[in-house]
C-alpha positions in Angstrom: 4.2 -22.4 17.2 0.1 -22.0 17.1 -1.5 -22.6 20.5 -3.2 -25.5 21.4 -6.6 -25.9 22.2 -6.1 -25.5 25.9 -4.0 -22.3 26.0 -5.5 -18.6 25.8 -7.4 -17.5 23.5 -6.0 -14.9 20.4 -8.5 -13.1 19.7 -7.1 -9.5 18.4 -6.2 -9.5 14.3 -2.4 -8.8 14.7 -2.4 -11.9 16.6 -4.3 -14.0 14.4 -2.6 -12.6 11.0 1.1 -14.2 12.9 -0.2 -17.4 13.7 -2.6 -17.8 9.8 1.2 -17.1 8.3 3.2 -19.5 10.8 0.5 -22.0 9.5 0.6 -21.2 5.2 4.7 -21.3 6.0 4.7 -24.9 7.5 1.5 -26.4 5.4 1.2 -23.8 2.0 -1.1 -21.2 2.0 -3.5 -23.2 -0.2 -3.3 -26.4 2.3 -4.3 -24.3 5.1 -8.5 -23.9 5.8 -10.0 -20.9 7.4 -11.1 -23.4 10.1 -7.4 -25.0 10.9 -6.6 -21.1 11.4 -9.6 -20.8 13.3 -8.8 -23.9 15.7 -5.1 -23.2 16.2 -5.8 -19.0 17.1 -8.5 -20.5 20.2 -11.0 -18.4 18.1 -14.3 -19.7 16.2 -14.5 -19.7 12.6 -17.3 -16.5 13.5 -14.7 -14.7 15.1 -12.1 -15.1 12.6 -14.8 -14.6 9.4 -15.5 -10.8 12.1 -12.0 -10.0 11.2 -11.2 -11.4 8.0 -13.5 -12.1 5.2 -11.6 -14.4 2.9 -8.6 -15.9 3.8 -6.8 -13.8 0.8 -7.3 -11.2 3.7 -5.1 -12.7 6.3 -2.4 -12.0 3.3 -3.2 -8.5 2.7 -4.8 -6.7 5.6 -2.0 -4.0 6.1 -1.8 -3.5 2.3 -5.7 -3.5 1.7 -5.6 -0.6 4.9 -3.6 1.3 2.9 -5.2 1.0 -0.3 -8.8 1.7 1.8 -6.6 5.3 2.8 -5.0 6.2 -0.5 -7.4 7.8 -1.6 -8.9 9.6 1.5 -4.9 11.1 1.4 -4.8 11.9 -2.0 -8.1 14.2 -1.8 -6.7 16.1 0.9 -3.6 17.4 -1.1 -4.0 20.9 -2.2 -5.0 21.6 -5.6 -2.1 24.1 -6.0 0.8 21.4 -4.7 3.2 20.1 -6.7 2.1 16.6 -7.9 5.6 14.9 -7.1 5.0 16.6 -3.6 1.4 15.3 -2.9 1.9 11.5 -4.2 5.2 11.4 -1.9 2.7 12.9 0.8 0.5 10.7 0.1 2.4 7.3 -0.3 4.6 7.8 2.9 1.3 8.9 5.1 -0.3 5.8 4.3 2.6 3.8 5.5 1.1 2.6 9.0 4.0 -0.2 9.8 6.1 -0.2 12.9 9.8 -2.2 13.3 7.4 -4.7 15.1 5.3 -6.1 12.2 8.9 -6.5 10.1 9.2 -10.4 10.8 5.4 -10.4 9.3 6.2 -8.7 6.4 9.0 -10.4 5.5 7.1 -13.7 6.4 4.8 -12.7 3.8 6.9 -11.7 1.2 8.9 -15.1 1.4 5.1 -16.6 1.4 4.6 -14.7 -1.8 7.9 -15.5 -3.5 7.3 -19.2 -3.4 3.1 -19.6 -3.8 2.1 -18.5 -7.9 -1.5 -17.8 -6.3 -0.8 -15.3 -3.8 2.2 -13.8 -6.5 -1.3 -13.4 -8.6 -3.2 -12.0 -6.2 -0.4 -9.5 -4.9 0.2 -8.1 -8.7 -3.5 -7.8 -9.0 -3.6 -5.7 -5.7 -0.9 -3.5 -6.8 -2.7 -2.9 -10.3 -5.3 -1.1 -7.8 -2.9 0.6 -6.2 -1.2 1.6 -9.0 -4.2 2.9 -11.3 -5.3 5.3 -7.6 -1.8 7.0 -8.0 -2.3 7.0 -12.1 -5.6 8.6 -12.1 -5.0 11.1 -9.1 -1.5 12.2 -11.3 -4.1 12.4 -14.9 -6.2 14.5 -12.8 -3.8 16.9 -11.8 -2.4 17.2 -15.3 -6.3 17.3 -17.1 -5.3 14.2 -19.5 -6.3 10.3 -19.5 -5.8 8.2 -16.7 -3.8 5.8 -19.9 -1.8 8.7 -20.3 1.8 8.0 -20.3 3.0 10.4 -17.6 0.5 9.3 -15.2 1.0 5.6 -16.0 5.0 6.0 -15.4 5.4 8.0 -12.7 2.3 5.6 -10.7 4.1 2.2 -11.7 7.4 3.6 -11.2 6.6 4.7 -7.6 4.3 1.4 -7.1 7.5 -0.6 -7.3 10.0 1.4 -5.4 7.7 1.1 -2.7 7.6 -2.1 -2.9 11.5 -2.6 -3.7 11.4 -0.4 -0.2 9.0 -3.0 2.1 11.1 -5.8 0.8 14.7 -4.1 2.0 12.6 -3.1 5.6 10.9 -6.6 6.3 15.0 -8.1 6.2 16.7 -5.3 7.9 17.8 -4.9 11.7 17.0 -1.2 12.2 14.0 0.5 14.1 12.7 2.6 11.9 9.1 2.6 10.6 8.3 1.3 6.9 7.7 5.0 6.1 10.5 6.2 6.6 12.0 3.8 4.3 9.4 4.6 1.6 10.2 8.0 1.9 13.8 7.2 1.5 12.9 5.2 -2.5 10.7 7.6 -3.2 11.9 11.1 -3.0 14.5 11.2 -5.3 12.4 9.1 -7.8 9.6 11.7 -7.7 12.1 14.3 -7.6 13.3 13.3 -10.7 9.6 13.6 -12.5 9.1 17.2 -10.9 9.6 19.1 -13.9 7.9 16.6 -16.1 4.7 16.7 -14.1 4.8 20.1 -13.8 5.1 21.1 -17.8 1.7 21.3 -19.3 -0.7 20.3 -16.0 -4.0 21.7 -15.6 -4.0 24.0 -13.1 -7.1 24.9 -10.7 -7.6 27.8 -8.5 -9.5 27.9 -5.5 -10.9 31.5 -4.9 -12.7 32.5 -1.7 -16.1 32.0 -2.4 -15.3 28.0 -2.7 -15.6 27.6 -6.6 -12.7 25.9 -9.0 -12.0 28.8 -11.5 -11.2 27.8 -15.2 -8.4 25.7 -15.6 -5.3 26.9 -17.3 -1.9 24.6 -18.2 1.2 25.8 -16.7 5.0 25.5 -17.6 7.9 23.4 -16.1 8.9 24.8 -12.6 12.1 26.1 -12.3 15.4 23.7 -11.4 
């Protein structure tokens, strides 16, 4: 339960974000004020507006951390790898989540399931997500960002992830949500290998630090 006034203050975000969701599970996330969340973490509504600008945030601060990182990862991958290769890179680095935040997640998801706002909010969150992965994958390839290879293979990966979170927040085991990412997204991205491959632009790197002209390359072998 949320302290009372009297006991000790909670002042770090982790904390907060598990007493905010004990509080939208008991009274609905639209019920609940920033300033009830304020009063029952012993913080003031300063503090908490420090950590978390809307209360939308409270919902979202792991995901929003990894969408702030995606593409920070995604510019790192060299411009030589195989595209499969970098977004699984890319989508598993990103994955900060310990066994410890599990109860949270799946706390949220079951917050998610049953409030049409925040089932709203979350689709239009994973649009973002999903249109980083889409243009990163048109980029490799040298074609639109609509383009229905990039659109596919981002979507598609977008919800195993997902599908993946979901199956971690309920499970008993110790393993970190990456590892369980990695586990829905390998063989799906495996499967697109060839696919990405066929036809993609590719850019060359030479020593003096400039992108030579781009040329399209075929399929990679099975």
């Amino acid at each position: 339960m949320p302290p009372g006034p009297g006991r000790p203050r909670a002042t770090t975000p982790e904390r907060i974000l598990e007493i905010a969701q004990e509080l939208f599970s008991s009274r609905g996330y639209a019920e609940t004020s920033m300033s009830q969340i304020a009063e029952a973490a012993g913080v003031s509504r300063t503090t908490l507006f420090s950590y978390f600008g809307a209360k939308s945030d409270l919902m979202w601060r792991d995901y929003d951390l990894n969408l702030e990182a995606l593409p920070r990862a995604l510019e790192r991958r060299p411009l030589d790898e195989e595209i499969a290769t970098s977004v699984l890179a890319c989508l598993v680095e990103v994955q900060i989540l310990g066994p410890e935040r599990r109860a949270v997640v799946a706390r949220r998801w079951e917050l998610i399931d049953k409030t049409p706002d925040l089932r709203i909010a979350t689709a239009e969150r994973a649009a973002k997500y999903a249109e980083l992965l889409a243009q990163f994958i048109a980029a490799r390839r040298g074609e639109s960002t609509s383009a229905f290879l990039p659109q596919v293979v981002a979507h598609a990966a977008l919800s195993a992830s997902v599908a993946a979170s979901r199956c971690w927040a309920v499970s008993e085991v110790g393993d970190p949500l990456a590892d369980w990412v990695e586990r829905a997204l390998r063989p799906l991205l495996c499967g697109y290998r060839a696919a990405l491959e066929d036809g993609r632009v590719t850019l060359s790197t030479p020593e003096n630090g400039r992108a030579s002209a781009p040329t399209r390359r075929g399929a990679p072998s099975p």
